[in-house]
C-alpha positions as CSV (number, residue, x, y, z in Angstrom):
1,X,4.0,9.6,20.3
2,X,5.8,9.2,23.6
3,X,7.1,13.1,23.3
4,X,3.7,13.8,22.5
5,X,2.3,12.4,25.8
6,X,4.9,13.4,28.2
7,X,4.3,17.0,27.1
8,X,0.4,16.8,27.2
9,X,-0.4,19.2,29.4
10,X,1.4,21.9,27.8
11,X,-0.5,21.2,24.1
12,X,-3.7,21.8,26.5
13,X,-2.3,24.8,27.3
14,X,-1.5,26.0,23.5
15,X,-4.3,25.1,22.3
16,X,-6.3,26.7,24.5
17,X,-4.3,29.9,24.3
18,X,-5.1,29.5,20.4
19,X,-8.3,29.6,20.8
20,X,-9.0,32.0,22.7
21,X,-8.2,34.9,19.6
22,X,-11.2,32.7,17.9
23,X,-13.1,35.0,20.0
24,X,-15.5,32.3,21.1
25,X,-16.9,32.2,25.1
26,X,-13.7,31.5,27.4
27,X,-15.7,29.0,29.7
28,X,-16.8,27.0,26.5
29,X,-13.5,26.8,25.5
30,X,-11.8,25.7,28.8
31,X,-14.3,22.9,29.4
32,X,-13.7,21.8,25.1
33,X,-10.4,21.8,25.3
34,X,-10.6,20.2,28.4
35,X,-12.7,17.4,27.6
36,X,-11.0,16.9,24.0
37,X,-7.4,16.2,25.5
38,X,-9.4,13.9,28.1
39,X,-10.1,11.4,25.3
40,X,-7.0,12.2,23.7
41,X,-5.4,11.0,26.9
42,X,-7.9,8.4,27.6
43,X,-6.6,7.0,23.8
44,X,-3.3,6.9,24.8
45,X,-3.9,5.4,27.7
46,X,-2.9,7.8,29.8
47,X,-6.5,8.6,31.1
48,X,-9.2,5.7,32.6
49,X,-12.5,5.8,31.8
50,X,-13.1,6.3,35.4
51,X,-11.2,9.6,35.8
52,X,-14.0,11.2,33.5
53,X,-16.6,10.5,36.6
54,X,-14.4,11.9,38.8
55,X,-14.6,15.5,36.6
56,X,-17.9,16.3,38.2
57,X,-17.5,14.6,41.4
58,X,-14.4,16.6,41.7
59,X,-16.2,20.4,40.7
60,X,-19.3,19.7,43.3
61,X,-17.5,19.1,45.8
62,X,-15.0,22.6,45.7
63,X,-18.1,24.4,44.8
64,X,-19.9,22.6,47.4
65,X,-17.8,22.7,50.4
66,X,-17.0,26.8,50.0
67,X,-18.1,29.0,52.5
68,X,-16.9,31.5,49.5
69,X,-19.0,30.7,46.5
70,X,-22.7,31.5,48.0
71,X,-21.4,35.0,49.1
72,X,-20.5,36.3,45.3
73,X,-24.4,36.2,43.8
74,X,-25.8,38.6,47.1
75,X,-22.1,41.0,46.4
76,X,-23.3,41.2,43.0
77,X,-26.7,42.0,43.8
78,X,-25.4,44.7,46.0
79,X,-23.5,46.4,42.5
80,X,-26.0,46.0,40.2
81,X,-28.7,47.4,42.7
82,X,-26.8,50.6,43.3
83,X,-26.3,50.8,39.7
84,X,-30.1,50.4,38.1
85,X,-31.5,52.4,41.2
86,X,-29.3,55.0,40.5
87,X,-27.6,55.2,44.1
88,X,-24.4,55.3,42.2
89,X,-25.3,58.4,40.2
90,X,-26.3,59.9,43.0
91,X,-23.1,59.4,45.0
92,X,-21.2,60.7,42.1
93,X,-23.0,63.8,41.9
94,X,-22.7,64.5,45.5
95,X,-19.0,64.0,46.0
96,X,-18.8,66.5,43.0
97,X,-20.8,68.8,45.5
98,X,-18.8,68.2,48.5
99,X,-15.2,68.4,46.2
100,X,-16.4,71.7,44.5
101,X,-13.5,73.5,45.4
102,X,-11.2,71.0,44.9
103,X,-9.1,71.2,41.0
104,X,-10.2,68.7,38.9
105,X,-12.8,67.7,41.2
106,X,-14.9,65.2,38.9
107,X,-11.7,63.1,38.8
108,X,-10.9,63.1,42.0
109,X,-14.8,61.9,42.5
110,X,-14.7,59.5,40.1
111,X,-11.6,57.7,42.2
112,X,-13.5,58.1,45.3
113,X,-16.5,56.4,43.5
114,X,-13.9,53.6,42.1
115,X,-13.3,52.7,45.8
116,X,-16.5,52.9,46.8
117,X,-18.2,51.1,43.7
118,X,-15.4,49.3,41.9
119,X,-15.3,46.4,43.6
120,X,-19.3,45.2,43.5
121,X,-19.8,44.8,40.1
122,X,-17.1,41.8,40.3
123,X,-16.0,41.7,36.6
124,X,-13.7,44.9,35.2
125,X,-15.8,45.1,32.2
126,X,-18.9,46.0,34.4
127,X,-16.6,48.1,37.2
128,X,-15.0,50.3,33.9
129,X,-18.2,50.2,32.2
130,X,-20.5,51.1,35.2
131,X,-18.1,54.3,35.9
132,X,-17.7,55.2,32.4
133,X,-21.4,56.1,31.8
134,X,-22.1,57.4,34.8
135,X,-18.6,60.1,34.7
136,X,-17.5,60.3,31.7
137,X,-20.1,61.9,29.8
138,X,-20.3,64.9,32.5
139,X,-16.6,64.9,32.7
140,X,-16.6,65.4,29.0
141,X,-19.6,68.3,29.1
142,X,-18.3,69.9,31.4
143,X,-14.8,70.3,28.8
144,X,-12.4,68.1,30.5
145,X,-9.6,67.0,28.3
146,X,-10.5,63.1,26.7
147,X,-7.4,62.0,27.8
148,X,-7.9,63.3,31.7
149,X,-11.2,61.9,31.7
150,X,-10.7,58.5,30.2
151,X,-7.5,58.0,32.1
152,X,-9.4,58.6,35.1
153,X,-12.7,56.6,34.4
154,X,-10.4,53.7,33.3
155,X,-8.5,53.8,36.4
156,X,-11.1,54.4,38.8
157,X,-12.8,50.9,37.3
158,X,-9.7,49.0,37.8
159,X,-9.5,49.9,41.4
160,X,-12.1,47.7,41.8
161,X,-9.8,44.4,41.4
162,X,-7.7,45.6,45.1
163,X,-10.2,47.3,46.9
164,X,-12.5,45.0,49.4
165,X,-14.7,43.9,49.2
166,X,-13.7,42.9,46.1
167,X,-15.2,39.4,44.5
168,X,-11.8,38.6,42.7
169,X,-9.8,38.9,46.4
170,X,-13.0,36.0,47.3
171,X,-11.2,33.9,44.3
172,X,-8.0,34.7,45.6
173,X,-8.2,33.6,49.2
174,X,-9.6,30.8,47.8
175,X,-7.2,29.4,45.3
176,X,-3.9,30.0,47.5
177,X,-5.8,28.7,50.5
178,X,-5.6,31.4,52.9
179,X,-7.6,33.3,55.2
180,X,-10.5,35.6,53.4
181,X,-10.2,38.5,56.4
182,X,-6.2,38.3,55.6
183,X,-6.4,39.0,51.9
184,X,-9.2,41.6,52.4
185,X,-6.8,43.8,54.6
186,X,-3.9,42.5,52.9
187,X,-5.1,44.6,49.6
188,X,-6.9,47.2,51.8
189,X,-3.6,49.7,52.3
190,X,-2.2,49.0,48.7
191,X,-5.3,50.0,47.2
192,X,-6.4,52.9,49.3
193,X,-2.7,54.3,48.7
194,X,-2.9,54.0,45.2
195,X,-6.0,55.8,45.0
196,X,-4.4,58.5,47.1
197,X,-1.8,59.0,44.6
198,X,-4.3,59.3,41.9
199,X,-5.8,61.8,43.6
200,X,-2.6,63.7,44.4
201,X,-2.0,63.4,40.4
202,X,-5.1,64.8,39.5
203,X,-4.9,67.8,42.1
204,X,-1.6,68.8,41.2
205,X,-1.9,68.4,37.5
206,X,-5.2,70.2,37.3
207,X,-3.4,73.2,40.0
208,X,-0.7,73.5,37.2
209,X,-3.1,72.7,34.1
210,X,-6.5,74.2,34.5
211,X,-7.5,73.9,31.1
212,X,-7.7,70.0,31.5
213,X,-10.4,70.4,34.0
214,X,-12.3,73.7,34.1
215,X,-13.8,74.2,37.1
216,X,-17.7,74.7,36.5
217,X,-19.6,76.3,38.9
218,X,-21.7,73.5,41.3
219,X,-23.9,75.8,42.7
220,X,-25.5,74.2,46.6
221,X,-27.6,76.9,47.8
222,X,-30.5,74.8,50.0
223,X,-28.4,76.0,53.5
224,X,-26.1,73.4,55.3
225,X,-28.8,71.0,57.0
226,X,-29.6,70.3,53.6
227,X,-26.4,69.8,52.5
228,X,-26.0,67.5,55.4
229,X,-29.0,65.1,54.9
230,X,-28.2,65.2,51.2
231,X,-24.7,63.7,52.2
232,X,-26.1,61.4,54.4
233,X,-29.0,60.1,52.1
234,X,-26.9,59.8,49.1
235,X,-23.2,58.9,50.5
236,X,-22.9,58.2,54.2
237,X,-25.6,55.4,53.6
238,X,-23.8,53.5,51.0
239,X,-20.9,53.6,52.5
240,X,-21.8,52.6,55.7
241,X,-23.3,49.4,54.0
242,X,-20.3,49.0,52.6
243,X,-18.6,49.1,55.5
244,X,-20.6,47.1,57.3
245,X,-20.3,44.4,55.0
246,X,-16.7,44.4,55.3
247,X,-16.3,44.7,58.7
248,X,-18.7,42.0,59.9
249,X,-16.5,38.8,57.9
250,X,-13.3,40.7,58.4
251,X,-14.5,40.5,62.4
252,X,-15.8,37.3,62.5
253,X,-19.2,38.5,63.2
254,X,-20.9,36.8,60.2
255,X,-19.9,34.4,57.6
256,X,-18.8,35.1,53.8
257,X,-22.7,34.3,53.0
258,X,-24.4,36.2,55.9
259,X,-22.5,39.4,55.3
260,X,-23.4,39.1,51.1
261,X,-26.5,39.0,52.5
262,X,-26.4,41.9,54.4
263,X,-24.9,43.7,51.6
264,X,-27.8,43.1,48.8
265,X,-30.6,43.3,51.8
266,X,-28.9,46.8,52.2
267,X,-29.0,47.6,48.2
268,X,-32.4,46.8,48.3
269,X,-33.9,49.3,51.4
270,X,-31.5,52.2,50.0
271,X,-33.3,51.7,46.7
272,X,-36.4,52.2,48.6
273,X,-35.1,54.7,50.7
274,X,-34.0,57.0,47.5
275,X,-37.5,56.3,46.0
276,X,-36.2,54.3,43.2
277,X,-37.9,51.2,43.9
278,X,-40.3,49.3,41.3
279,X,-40.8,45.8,40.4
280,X,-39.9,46.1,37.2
281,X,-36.5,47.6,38.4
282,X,-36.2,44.5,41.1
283,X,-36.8,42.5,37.6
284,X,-33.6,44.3,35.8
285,X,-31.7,43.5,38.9
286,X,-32.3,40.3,39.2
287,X,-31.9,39.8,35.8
288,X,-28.7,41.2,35.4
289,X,-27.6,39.4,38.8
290,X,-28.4,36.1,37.7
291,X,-26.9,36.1,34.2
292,X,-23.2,37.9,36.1
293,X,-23.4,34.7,38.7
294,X,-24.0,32.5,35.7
295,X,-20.8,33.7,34.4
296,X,-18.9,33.9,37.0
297,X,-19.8,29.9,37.9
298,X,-19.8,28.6,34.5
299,X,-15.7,29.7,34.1
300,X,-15.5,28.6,37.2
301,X,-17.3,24.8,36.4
302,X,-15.0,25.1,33.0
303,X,-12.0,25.7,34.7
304,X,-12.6,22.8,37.2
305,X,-13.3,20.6,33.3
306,X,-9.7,21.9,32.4
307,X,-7.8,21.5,35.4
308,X,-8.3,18.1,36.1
309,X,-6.6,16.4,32.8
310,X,-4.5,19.2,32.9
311,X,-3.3,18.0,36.9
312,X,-4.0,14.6,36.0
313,X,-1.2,14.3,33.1
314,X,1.2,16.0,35.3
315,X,1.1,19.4,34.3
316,X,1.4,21.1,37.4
317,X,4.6,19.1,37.5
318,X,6.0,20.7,34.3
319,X,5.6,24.1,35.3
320,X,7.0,23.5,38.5
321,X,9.9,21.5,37.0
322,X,10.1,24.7,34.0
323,X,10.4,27.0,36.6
324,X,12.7,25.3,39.1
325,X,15.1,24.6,35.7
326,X,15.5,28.4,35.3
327,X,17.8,28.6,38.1
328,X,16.4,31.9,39.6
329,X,16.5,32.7,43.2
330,X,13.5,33.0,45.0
331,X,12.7,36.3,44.1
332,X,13.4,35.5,40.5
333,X,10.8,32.7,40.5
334,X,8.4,35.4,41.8
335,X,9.1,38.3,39.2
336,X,8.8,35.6,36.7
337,X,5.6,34.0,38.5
338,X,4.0,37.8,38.3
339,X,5.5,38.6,35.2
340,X,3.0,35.8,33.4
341,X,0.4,37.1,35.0
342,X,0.9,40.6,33.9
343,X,1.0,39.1,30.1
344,X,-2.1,36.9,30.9
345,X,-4.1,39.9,32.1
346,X,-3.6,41.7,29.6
347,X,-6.1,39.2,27.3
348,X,-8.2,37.4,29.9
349,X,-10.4,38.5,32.8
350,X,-9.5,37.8,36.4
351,X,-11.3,34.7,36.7
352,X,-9.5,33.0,34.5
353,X,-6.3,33.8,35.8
354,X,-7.3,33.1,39.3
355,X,-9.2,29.5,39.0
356,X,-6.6,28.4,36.2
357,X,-3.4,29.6,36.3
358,X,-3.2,30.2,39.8
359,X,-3.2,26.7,40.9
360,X,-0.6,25.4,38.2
361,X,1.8,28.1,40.2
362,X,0.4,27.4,43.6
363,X,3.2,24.8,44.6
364,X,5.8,27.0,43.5
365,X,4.5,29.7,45.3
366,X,4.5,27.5,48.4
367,X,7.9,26.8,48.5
368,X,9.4,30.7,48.2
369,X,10.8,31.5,51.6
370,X,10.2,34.9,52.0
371,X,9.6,34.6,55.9
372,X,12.8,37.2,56.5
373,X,11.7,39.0,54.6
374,X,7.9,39.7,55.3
375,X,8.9,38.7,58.9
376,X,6.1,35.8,59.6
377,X,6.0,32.6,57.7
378,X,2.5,32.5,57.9
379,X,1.5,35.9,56.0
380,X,3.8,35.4,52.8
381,X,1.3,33.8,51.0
382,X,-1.1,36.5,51.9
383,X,2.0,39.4,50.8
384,X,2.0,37.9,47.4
385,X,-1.8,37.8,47.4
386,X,-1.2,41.6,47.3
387,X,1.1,41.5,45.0
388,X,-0.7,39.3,42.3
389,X,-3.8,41.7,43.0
390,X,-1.7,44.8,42.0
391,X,0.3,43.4,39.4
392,X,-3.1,41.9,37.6
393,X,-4.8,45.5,38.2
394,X,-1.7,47.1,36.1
395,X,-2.2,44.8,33.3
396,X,-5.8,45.6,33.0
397,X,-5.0,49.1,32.2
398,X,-1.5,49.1,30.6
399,X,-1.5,49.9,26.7
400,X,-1.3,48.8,24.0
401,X,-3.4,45.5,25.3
402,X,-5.1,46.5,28.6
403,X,-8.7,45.5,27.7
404,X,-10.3,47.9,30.5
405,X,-9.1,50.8,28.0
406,X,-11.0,49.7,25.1
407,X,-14.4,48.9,27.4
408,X,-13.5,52.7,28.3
409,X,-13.3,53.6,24.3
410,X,-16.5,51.7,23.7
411,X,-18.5,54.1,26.2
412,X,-17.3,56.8,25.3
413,X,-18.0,59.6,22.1
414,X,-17.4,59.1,18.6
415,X,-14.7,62.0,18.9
416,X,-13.1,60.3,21.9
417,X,-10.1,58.3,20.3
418,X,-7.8,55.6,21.2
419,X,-5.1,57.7,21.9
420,X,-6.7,59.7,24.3
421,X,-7.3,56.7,26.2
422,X,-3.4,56.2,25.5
423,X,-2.3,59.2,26.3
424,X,-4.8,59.6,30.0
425,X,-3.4,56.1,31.2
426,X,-0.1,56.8,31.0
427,X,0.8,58.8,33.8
428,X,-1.3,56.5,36.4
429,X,0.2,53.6,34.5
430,X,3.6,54.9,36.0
431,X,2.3,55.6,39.6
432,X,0.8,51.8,39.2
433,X,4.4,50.7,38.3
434,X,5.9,52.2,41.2
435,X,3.3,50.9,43.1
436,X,4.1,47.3,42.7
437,X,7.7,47.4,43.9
438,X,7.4,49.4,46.9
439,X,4.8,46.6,48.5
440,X,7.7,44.4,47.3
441,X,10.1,46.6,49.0
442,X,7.5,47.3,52.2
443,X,5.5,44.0,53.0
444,X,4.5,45.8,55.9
445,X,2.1,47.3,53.2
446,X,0.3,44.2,52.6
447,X,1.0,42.8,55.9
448,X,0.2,45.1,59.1
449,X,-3.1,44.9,58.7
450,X,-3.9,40.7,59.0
451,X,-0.9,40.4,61.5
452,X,-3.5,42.4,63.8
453,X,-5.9,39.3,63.1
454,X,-3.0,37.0,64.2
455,X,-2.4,38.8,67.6
């Protein structure tokens, strides 16, 4: 019995791992196994009846006091109005105007729109998802091979996890307690260089390999002002809103809340502006809005159910005392630290990783001394932001597990296999790989950008 209750918080752990290959909704599960090894604990007198008033007490006040939380609904709104409007079609099919020349040019669009559109939807199911069924089914009539085509779609989605404004970088900032502007630029250079090597992939293998992306003719022929109000109209609009939602909490100019504000005000005039607008459409977005926010706040309020017993029986102590007993170095601790994550990302979504697992490792994290090395105490924390982003983006996407590959096979044709998807992920798989070490190698990657804000 006494074994039994010293090691409490790691039976949580189990069993919740356990059940989650039942299938059943994560956020249900986190909050019943959290509850169950409350009274467990409150039978072995490990747990007072008053600790279980202090389980909501506790939740209303984080969610409460965030300047974070009331941002992520009017993000969302932003994503899912460019979506049903069809503002995100739109984009796609100019950039394959505008890249007409350029080999394997849907690919290359499809990256650009991963930059552009991953990170609004908030979830990679809907950033894969969204991208798959807008691309892929041109990609695929217009005789690309599956496995360029799904490769790309799949990576494109992923992007969405680094690139600001991303909702999971919100979490992120969030759980290690750092500054939101930091972890947005922090990921900005990462991502936008990992994209550019897609791209450089693409280009070169479709130069060398034609046959994997024929080059269809995209005829333009209304004259150049055309051309020009087109790009504005459907491109240069979004991504000024974008932008501009970026910018303004990056600069200070508006808060977390006022600039998601911004952002869905924005969704909704372009949907005007692009003559999409019905109420029945408003209705679909709104919808879909509110049931993503649910989501998203219902882990959130679970994980909050599992992480108090989970704190309160020591746990965060065990880990820390686990990971201390391995006798690594400080980067040892880190590789490790990263290394679960990988494996956890490859069966859970972001938001469980970030509001659960991230603060079990958060007072490890805090006592790696990588100021040398990143050269300024205060931005390490904000370096391996970067790197957790990165390293739970590769998971996503790395086979045999990577569960943004199977929302790609689910949107795809009957003759698309598995092994396409397989085979297309490969290569960027690699690049990804690669990826991860040189920010390791080069914190200046992560790091140039908030050091400006510090200045």
């Amino acid at each position: 019995m006494d074994f039994f209750a010293t090691y409490l918080p790691i039976f949580m752990f189990v069993a919740f791992a356990v059940l989650l290959f039942t299938g059943y909704p994560v956020g249900l599960l986190l909050a019943g196994v959290g509850i169950a090894f409350a009274f467990i604990g409150h039978f072995l007198g490990m747990f007072p009846l008053l600790a279980f008033f202090n389980i909501p007490l506790r939740i209303y006040g984080s969610i409460i006091s965030s300047l974070i939380y009331p941002a992520i609904p009017m993000l969302l709104f932003m994503g899912v109005s460019f979506e049903k409007s069809g503002v995100a079609r739109e984009m796609l099919l100019c950039l394959q105007v505008l890249l007409r020349r350029v080999p394997g040019r849907l690919a290359v669009a499809v990256t650009v729109l991963g930059i552009l559109l991953g990170p609004l939807p908030g979830l990679i199911g809907a950033s894969v998802a969204t991208l798959a069924l807008l691309a892929l089914p041109t990609m695929l009539d217009q005789n690309y091979k599956p496995a360029l085509a799904t490769g790309a779609v799949a990576a494109a989605g992923t992007l969405g996890v680094i690139i600001p404004p991303s909702v999971m970088l919100f979490f992120l900032a969030v759980q290690l307690g750092i500054p939101m502007g930091h972890v947005l630029l922090a990921a900005l250079i990462p991502g936008l260089t990992l994209a550019g090597f897609y791209i450089v992939y693409y280009v070169v293998r479709c130069s060398f390999d034609p046959d994997a992306a024929p080059q269809a003719n995209v005829p333009y022929g209304e004259g150049p002002l055309r051309l020009l109000f087109y790009t504005v109209r459907s491109l240069a609009l979004p991504v000024a809103l974008i932008g501009v939602v970026l910018a303004s909490f990056i600069a200070g100019w508006a808060t977390p809340s006022q600039s998601g504000a911004i952002g869905a005000a924005g969704g909704l005039a372009l949907m005007v502006l692009n003559r999409r607008f019905s109420l029945r459409r408003l209705h679909e977005v709104i919808v879909t809005t509110t049931l993503m926010t649910s989501m998203v706040f219902f882990i959130v309020i679970a994980a909050g159910v599992f992480s108090y017993p989970f704190r309160y029986f020591g746990g965060d102590d065990i880990i820390a005392g686990f990971i201390q007993g391995t006798g690594f170095n400080d980067w040892g601790v880190l590789i490790l630290i990263l290394g679960i994550l990988f494996i956890l990302g490859f069966f859970i979504d972001w938001i469980e990783i970030t509001v659960i697992t991230l603060p079990v490792f958060l007072p490890v994290l805090e006592t790696l001394d990588f100021a040398a090395h990143v050269g300024n105490p205060v931005l390490v924390l904000v370096w391996i932001a970067a790197l957790i982003a990165l390293v739970l983006q590769t998971s996503f996407m790395t086979p045999p597990f990577g569960f943004a590959l199977f929302f790609v096979k689910g949107a795809a044709p009957p003759s698309v296999t598995l092994a396409d998807v397989y085979r297309g992920i490969v290569p960027l798989v690699a690049i990804q790989l690669a990826m991860i070490p040189l920010v390791m190698i080069l914190p200046a990657l992560a790091t140039w950008l908030p050091s400006m804000l510090l200045e």
